[in-house]
C-alpha positions as CSV (number, residue, x, y, z in Angstrom):
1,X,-40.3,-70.9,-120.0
2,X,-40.5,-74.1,-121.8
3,X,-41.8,-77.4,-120.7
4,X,-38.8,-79.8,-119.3
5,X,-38.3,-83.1,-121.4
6,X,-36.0,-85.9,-121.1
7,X,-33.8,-87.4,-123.8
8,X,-31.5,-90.1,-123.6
9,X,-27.4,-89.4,-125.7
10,X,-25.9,-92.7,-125.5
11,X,-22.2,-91.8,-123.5
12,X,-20.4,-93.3,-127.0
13,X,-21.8,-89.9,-129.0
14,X,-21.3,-87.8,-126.1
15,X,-19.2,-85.1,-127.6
16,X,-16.2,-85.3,-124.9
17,X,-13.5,-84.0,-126.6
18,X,-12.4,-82.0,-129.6
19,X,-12.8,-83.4,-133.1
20,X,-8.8,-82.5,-133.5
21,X,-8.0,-85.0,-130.4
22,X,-9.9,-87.6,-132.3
23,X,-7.7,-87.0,-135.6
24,X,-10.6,-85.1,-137.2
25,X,-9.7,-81.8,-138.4
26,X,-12.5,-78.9,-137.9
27,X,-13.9,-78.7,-141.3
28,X,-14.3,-82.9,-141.8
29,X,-17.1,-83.1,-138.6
30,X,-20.2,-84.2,-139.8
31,X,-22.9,-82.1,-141.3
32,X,-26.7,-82.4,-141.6
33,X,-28.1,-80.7,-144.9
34,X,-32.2,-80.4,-144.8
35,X,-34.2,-79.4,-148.3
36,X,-36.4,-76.7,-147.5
37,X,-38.8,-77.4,-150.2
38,X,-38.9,-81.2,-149.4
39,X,-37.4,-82.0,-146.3
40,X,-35.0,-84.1,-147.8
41,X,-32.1,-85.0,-145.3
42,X,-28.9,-85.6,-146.2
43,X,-25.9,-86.5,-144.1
44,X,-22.5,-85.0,-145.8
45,X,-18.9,-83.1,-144.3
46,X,-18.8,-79.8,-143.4
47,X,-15.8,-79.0,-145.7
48,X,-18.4,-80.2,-148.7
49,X,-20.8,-76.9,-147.6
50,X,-19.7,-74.9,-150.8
51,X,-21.8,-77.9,-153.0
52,X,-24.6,-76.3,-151.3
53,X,-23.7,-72.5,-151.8
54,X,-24.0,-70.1,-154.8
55,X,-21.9,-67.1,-155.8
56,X,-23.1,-63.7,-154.2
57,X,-24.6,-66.1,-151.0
58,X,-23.9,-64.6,-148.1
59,X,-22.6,-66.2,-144.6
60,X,-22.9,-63.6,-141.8
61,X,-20.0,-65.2,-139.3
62,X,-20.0,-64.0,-135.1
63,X,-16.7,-62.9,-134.9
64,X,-17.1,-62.7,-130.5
65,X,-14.1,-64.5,-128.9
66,X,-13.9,-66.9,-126.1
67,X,-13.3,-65.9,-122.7
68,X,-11.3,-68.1,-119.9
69,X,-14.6,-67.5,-118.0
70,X,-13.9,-69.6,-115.1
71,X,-12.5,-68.0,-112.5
72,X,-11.6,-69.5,-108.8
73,X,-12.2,-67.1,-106.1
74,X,-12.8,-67.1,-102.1
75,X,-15.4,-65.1,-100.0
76,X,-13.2,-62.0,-98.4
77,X,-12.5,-62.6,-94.6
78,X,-13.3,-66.8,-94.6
79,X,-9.5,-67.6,-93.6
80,X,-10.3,-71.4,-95.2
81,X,-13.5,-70.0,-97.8
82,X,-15.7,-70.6,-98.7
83,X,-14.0,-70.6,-102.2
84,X,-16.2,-70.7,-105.4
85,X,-15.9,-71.1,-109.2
86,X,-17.2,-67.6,-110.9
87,X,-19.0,-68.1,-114.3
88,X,-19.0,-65.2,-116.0
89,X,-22.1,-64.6,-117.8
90,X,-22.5,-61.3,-119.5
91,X,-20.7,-58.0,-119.3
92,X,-23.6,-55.4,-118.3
93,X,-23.9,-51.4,-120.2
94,X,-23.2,-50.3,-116.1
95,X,-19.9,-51.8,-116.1
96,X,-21.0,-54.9,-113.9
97,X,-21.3,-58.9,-115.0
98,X,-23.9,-61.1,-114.8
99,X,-21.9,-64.7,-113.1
100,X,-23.1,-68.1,-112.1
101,X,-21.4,-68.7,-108.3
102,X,-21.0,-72.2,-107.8
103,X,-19.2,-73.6,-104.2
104,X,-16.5,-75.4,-105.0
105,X,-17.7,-78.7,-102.0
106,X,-20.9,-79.4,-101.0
107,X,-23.9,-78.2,-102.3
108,X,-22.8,-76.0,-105.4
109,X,-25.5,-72.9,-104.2
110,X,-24.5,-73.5,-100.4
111,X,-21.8,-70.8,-100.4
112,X,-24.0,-68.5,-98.0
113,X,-23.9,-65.9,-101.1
114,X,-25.3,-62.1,-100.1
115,X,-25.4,-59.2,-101.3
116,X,-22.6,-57.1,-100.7
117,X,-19.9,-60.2,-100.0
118,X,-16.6,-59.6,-101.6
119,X,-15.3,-62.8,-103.5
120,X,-10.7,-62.4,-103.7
121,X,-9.1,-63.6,-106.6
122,X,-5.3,-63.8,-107.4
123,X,-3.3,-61.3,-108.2
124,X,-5.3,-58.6,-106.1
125,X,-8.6,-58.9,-108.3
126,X,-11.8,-58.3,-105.7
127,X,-15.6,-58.0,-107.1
128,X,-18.3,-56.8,-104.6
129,X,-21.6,-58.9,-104.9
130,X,-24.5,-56.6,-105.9
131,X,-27.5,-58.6,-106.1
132,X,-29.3,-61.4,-107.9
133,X,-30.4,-61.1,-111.5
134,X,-34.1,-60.1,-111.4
135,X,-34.9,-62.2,-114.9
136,X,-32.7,-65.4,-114.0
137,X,-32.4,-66.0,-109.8
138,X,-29.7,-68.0,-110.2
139,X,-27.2,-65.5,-111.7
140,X,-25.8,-63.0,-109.4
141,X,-24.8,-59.0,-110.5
142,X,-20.7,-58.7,-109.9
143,X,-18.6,-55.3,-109.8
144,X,-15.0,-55.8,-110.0
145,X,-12.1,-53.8,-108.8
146,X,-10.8,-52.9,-111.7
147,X,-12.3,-53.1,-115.3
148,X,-11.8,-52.9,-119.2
149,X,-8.9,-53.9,-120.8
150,X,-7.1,-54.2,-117.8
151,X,-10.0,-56.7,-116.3
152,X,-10.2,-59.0,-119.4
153,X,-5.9,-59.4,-119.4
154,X,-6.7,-60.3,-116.0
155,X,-9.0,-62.8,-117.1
156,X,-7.2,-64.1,-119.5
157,X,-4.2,-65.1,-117.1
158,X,-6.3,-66.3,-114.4
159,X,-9.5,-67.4,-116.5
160,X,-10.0,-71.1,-118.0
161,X,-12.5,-72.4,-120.6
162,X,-15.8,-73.2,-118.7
163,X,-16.2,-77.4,-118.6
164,X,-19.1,-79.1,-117.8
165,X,-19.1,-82.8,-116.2
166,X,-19.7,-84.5,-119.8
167,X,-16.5,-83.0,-121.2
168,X,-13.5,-85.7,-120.6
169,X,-10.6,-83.3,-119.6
170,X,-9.9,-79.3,-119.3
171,X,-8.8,-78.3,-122.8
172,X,-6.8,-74.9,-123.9
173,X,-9.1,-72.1,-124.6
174,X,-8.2,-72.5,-128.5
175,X,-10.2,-75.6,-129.2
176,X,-12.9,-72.9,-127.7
177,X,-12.5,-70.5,-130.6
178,X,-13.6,-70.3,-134.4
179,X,-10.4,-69.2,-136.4
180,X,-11.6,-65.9,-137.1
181,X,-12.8,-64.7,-133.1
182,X,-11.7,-60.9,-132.7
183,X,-14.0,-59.1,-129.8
184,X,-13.2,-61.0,-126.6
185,X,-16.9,-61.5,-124.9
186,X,-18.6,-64.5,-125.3
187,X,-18.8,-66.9,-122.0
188,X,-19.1,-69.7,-123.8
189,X,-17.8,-70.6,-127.7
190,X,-20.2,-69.4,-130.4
191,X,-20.1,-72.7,-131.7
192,X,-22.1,-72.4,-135.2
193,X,-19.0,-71.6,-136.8
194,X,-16.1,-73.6,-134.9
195,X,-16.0,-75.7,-138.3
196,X,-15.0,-73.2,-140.2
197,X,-11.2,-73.1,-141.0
198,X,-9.1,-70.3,-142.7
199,X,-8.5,-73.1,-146.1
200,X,-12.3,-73.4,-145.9
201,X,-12.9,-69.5,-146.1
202,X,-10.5,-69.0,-148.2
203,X,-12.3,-72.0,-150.9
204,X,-15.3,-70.2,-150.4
205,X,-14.2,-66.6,-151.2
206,X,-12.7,-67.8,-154.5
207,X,-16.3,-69.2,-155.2
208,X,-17.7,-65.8,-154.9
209,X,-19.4,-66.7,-151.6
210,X,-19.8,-63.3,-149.5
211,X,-19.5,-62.7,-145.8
212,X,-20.3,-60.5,-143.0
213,X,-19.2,-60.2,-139.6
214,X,-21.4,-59.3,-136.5
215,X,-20.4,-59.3,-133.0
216,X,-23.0,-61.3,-130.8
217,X,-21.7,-62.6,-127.3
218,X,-22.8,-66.0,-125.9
219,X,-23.8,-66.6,-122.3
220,X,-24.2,-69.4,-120.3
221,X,-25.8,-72.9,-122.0
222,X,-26.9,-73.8,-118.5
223,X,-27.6,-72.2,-115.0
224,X,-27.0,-75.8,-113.3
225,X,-31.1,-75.7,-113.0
226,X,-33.4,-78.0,-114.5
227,X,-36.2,-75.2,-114.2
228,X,-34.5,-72.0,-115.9
């Protein structure tokens, strides 16, 4: 666990919205280019990153996609809730997920959670509450009614992006995805490549510039604790 620190983003470079909804298009954000051998820094555009590429490089791209991972659902038998946002987390090997329950008034972590609650959702959707993650307390282990493709459709109509306070509005789950996302998985955007657009690969290919595609799903970037 590291050591807490405090830093201070002035709200003007808050990044609040999409670079599209500012008239930027993916590939023109800013980039920051640092010399190994010198430490030169230089401050250029993304869409320039072939001038620092040579043929037969190779970019290795994360091709996980986006999930709508929020989902709204109430504890089974409270007539009036307690009702919850459920961040999913990580899809387990057992079939279960790893989710973030947060109460939707009051103290976000007052919702009373136990194992073996149920938690509704619409369209017929239940998940029993196992238990808490042993590694990170604040995560709780969910097993829903229903799973595979079938869960993630489900997901994807119910689901939306997650949104933390600093972002200014709830945008579509595209501005979440890079242009080539396949494998739905990822709880959050595996942002390292969101710059990326098709014209830009496309340049790059012609250049003799290689790529590779992994799959890697992305968890949560923050458990609503300063400690974890």
């Amino acid at each position: 666990m590291g050591a807490p620190f405090a830093f201070t983003l002035p709200a003007e470079l808050s990044a609040k919205e999409p670079p599209e909804r500012r008239g930027i298009r993916r590939d023109q954000v800013r980039l920051l280019v640092i010399e190994r051998a010198t430490g030169k820094i230089e401050h250029t555009r993304f869409d320039k990153i072939d001038s620092y590429l040579r043929q037969k490089d190779l970019l290795v791209f994360n091709s996980s996609r986006t999930l709508p991972a929020s989902l709204r659902g109430c504890s089974c038998g409270a007539r009036h809730g307690p009702c919850m946002e459920v961040r999913l987390a990580e899809h387990l090997p057992d079939d279960s997920w790893l989710a973030l329950l947060l109460c939707e008034q009051g103290d976000p972590f007052g919702c009373g959670l136990r194992e073996g609650m149920q938690i509704e959702f619409a369209e017929g959707l239940t998940a029993a509450v196992l238990a808490r993650d042993a590694n990170i307390p604040r995560l709780w282990k969910l097993h829903f009614s229903i799973s595979g493709t079938q869960l993630v459709d489900l997901i994807y109509r119910l689901g939306k992006p997650i949104r933390y306070e600093y972002v200014s509005a709830p945008w579509d789950l595209d501005y979440y995805q890079t242009v080539y996302a396949k494998e739905p998985g990822s709880a959050e955007m595996p942002s390292a490549g969101r710059a990326f657009t098709w014209k830009l690969l496309l340049d790059l290919k012609r250049r003799g510039i290689e790529s590779a595609y992994i799959i890697l799903h992305t968890g949560l970037s923050s458990y609503m604790d300063d400690e974890l």
